[in-house]
One Martini backbone bead per residue (centre of mass of N, CA, C, O) as a GRO file, in nm:
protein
  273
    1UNK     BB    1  -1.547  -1.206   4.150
    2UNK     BB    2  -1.603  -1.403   3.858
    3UNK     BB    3  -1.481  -1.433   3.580
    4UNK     BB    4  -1.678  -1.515   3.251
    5UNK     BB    5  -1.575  -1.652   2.922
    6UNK     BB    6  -1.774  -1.739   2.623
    7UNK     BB    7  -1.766  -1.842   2.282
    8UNK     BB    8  -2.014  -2.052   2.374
    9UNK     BB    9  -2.359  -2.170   2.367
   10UNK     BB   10  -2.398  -2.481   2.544
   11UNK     BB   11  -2.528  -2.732   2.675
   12UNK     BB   12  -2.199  -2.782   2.812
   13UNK     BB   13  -2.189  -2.509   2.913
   14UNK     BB   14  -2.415  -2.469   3.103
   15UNK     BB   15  -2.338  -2.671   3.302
   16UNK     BB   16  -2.053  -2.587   3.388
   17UNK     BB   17  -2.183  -2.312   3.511
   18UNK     BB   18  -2.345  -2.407   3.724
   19UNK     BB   19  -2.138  -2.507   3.882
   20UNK     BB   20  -1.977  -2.278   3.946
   21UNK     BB   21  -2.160  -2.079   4.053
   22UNK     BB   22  -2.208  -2.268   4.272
   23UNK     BB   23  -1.932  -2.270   4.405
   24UNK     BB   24  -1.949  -1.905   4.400
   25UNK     BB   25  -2.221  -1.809   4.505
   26UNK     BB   26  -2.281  -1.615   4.275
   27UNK     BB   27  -2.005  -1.482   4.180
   28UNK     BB   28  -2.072  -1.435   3.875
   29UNK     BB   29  -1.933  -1.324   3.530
   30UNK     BB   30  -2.107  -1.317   3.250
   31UNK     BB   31  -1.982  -1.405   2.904
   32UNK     BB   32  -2.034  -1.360   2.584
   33UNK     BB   33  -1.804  -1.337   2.293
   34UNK     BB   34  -1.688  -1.541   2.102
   35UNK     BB   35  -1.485  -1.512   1.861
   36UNK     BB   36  -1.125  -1.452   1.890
   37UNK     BB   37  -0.942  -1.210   1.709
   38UNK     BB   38  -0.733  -1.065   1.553
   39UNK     BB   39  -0.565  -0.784   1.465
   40UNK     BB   40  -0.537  -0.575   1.205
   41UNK     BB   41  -0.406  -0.364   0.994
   42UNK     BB   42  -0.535  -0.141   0.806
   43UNK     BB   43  -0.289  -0.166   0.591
   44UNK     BB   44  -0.429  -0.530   0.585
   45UNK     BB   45  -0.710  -0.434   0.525
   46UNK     BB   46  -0.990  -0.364   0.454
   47UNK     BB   47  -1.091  -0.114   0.250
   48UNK     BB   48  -1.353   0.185   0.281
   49UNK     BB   49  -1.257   0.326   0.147
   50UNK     BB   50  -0.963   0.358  -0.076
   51UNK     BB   51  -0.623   0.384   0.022
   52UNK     BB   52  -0.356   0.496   0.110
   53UNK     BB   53  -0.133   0.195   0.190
   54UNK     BB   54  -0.266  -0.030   0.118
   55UNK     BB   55  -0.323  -0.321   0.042
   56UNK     BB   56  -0.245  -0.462  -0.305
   57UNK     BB   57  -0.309  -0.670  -0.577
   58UNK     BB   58  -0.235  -0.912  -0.793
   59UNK     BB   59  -0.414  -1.211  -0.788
   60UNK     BB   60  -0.078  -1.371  -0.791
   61UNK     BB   61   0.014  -1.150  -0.541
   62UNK     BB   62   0.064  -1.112  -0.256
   63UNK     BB   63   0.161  -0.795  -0.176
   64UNK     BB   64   0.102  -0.434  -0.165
   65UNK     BB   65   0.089  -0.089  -0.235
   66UNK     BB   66  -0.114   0.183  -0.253
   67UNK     BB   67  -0.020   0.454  -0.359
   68UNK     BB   68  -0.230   0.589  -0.572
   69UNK     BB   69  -0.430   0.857  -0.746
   70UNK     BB   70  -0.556   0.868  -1.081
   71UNK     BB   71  -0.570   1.058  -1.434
   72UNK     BB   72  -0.634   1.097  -1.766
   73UNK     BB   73  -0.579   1.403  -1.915
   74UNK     BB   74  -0.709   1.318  -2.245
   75UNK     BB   75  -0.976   1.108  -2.061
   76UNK     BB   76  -1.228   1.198  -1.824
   77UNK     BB   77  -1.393   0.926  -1.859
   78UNK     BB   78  -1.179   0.770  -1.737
   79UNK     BB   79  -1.135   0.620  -1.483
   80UNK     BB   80  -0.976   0.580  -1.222
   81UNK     BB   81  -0.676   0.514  -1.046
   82UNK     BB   82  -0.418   0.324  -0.968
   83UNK     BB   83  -0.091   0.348  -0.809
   84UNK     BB   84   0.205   0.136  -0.835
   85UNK     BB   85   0.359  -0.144  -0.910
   86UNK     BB   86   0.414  -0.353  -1.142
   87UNK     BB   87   0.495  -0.608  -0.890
   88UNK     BB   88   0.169  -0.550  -0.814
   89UNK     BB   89  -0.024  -0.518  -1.076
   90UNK     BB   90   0.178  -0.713  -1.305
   91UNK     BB   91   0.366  -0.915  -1.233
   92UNK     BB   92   0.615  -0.879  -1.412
   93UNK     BB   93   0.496  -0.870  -1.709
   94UNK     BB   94   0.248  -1.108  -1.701
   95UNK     BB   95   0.028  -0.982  -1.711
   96UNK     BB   96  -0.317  -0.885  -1.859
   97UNK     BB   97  -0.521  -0.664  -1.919
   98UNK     BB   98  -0.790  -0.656  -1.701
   99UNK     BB   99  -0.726  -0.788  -1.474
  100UNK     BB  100  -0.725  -0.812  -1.133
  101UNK     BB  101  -0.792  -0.642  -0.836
  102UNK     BB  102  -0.713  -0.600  -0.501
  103UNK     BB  103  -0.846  -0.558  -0.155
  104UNK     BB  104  -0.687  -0.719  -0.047
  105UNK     BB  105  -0.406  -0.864  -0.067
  106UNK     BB  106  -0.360  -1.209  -0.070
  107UNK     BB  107  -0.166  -1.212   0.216
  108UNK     BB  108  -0.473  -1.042   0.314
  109UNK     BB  109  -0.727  -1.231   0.210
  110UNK     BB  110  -0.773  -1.173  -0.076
  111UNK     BB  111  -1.047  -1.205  -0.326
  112UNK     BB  112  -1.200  -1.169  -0.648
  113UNK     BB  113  -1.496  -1.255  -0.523
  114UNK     BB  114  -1.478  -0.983  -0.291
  115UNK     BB  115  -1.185  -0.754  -0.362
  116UNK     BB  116  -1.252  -0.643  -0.606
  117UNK     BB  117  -1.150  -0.277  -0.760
  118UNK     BB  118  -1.003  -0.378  -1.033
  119UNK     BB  119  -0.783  -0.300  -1.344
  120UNK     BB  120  -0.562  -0.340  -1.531
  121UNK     BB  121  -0.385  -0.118  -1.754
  122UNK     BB  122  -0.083  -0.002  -1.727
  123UNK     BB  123   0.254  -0.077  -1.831
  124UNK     BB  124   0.566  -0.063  -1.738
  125UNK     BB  125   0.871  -0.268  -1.845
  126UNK     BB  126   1.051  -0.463  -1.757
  127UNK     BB  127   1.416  -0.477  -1.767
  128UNK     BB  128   1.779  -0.559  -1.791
  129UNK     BB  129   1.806  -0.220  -1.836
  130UNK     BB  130   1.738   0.123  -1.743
  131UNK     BB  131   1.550   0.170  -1.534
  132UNK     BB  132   1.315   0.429  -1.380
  133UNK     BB  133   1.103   0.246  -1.291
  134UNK     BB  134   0.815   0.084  -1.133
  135UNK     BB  135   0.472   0.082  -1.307
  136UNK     BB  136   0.102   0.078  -1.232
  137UNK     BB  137  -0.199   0.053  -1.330
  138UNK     BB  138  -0.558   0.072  -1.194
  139UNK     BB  139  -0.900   0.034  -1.306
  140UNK     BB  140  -1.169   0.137  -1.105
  141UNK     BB  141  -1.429   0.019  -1.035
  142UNK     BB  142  -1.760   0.068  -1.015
  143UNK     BB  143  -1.841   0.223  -0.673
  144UNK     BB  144  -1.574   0.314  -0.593
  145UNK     BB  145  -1.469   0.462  -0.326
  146UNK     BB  146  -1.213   0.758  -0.248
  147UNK     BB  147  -0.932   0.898  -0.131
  148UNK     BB  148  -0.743   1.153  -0.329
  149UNK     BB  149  -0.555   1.328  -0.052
  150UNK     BB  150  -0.536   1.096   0.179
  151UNK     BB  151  -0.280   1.003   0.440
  152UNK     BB  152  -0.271   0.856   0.662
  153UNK     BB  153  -0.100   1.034   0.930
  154UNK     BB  154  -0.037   1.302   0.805
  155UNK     BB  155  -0.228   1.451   0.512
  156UNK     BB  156  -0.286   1.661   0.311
  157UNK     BB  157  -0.236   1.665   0.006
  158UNK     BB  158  -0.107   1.900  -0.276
  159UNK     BB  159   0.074   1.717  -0.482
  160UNK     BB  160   0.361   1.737  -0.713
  161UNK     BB  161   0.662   1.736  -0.714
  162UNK     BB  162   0.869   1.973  -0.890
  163UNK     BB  163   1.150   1.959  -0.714
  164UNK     BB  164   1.423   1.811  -0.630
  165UNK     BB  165   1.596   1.658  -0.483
  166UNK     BB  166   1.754   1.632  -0.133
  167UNK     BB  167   2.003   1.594   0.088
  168UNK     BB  168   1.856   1.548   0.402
  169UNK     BB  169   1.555   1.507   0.316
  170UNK     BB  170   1.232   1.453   0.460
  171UNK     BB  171   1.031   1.153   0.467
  172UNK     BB  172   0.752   1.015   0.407
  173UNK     BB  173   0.568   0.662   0.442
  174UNK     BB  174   0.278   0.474   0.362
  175UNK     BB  175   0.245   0.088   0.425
  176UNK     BB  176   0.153  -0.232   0.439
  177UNK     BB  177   0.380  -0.295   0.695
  178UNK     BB  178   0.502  -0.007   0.837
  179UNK     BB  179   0.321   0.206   0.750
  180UNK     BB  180   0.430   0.503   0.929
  181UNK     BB  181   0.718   0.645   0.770
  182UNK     BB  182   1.085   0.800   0.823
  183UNK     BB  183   1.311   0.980   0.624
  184UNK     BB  184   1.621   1.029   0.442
  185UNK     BB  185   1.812   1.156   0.230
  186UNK     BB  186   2.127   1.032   0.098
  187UNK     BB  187   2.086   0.947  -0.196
  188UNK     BB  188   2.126   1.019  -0.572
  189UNK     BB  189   2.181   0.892  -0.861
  190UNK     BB  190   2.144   0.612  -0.865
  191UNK     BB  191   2.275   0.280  -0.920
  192UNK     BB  192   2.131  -0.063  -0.978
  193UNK     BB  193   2.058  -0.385  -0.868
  194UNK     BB  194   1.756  -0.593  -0.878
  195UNK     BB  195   1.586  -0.835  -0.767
  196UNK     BB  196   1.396  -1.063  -0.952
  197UNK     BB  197   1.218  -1.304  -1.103
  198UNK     BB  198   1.312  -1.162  -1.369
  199UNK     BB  199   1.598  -1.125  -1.220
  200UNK     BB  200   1.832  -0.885  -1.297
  201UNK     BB  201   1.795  -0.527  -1.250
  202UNK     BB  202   1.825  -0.217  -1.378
  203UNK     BB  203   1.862   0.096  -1.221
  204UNK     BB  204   1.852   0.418  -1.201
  205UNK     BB  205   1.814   0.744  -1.086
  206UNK     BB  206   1.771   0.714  -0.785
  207UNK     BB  207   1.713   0.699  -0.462
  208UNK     BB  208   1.817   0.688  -0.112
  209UNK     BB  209   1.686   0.576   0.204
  210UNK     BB  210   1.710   0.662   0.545
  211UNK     BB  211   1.622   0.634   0.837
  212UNK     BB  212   1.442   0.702   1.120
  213UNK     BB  213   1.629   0.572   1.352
  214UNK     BB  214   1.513   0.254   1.409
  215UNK     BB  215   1.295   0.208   1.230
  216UNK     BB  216   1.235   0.081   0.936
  217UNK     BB  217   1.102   0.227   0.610
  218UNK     BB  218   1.124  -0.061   0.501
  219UNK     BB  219   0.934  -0.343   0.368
  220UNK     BB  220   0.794  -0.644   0.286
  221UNK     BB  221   0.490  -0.467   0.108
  222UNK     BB  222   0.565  -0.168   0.060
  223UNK     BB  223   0.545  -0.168  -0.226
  224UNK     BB  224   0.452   0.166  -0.390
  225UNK     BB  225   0.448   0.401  -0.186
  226UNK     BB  226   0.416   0.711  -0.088
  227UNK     BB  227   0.624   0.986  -0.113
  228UNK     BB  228   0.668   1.267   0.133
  229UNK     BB  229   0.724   1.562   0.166
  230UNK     BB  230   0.753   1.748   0.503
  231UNK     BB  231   0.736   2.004   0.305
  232UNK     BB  232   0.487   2.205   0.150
  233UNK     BB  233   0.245   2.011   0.176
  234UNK     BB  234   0.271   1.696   0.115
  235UNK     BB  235   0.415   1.588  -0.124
  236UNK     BB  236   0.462   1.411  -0.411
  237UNK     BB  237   0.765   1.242  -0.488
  238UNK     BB  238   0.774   0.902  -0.455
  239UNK     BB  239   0.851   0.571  -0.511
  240UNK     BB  240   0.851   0.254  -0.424
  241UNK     BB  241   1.034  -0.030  -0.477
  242UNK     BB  242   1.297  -0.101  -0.280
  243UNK     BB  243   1.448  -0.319  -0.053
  244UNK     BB  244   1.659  -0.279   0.223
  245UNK     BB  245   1.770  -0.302   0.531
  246UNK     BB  246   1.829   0.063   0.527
  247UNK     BB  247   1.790   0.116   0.198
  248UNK     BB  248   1.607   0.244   0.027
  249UNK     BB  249   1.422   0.264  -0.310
  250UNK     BB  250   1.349   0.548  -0.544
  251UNK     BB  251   1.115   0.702  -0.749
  252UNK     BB  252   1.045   1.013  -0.899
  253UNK     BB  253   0.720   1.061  -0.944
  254UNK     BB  254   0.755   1.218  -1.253
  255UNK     BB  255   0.828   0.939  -1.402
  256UNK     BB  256   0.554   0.791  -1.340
  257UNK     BB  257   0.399   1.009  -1.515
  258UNK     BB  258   0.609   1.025  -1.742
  259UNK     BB  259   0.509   0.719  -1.877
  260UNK     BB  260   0.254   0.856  -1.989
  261UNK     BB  261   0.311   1.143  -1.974
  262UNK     BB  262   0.247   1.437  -1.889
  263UNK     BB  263   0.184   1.596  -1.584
  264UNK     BB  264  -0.056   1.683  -1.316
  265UNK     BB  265  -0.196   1.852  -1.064
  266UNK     BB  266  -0.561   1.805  -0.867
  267UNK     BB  267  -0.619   1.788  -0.528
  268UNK     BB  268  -0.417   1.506  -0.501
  269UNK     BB  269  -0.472   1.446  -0.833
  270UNK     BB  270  -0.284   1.209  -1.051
  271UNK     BB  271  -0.245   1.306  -1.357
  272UNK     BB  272  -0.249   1.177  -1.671
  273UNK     BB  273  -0.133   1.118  -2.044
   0.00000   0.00000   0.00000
């Protein structure tokens, strides 16, 4: 038997076939396929609803990941929140309020007329020294529904970690590069230089996390993922910031959080003031 697939079914490719058929003595196996296209993994491509670890950016940034979903603590009438890096959804303190968010973001085909699920709502500056953070948040435009405390690959997050970090302390993230992955605590009160387009800025007391394995913790479009350690039920850790080919840096999710005033956490959505 002759399997035979076909792109298109035209004038020209039906005379072909029946050539083929005649010389098979009919033993030919056909079908129609149509344009065959490569499969994108599910966190580089259109999420409905939104979820944790996927594509997503300003709309003039390639991509970065959506860290999670938060909500303003002293005026709960006000939209649900994306929670990723300034450097993703508000490209270095250049955007201005109210700008789009994408999802999938722009270098995984994401387009403001298609794609848009959000707008910029409020970020914490980069400067040239001292910083604790690089986040920023987006309100979720009105119909979009999302998962508030599901991190495929995971489990159900359980809230905001709230004691310390620990050396040698496994954590998981989900990122729009590298999907699911395991590290460990490294090394903790972290200070360090990160280059950015607004030029090297200095960063303090972060994490710093090395690979369980040979597979790298994360990669370039990582940014943004939510960290979460291994026991306790999943709790929200630490967000990602940058990326070193060993060690990646993040910073720990409560500064995240106290960026806009003190906050709490209710089902795994994390509330903000």
């Amino acid at each position: 038997m002759l399997a035979v697939r076909l792109h298109a079914d035209t004038g020209a490719v039906r005379a072909t076939l029946e050539r083929i058929t005649a010389e098979a003595r009919g033993e030919v196996d056909v079908r129609f396929v149509g344009t065959v296209r490569k499969q994108a993994a599910w966190h580089q491509g259109r999420n409905r609803p939104l979820q944790m670890g996927g594509s997503i950016g300003h709309r003039k940034v390639t991509a970065g990941t959506l860290g999670c979903f938060a909500s303003f603590l002293d005026d709960k009438s006000l939209p649900p929140l994306i929670l990723s890096n300034n450097h993703v959804l508000a490209n270095e303190n250049s955007a201005q309020r109210g700008d789009p968010t994408v999802q999938p973001g722009r270098e995984d085909g994401g387009k403001v007329a298609h794609d848009r699920v959000g707008s910029l709502s409020k970020f914490v500056r980069l400067k040239k020294r001292g910083n604790l953070v690089d986040a920023a948040v987006s309100a979720i435009d009105p119909g979009f529904s999302y998962y508030p405390n599901w991190m495929r690959g995971t489990t159900v997050l359980s809230g905001v970690r709230s004691t310390p970090a620990r050396v040698g302390e496994v954590v998981r993230k989900v990122g729009r590069t590298t999907g699911m992955t395991e590290g460990r605590i490294r090394a903790i009160e972290v200070d360090l230089p990160v280059d950015y387009d607004l030029g090297t800025l200095r960063f303090v007391d972060q994490l710093e996390i090395e690979p369980n394995g040979n597979k790298p913790f994360s990669s370039g479009g990582d940014s943004g993922s939510l960290i979460v350690d291994e026991k306790g039920g999943r709790s929200a850790f630490s967000l990602l910031e940058t990326t070193r080919p060993t060690r990646p840096t993040r910073t720990p999710s409560r500064r995240c959080w106290r960026a806009w005033g003190s906050g709490s956490c209710s089902s795994g959505e994390t509330v903000l003031a």
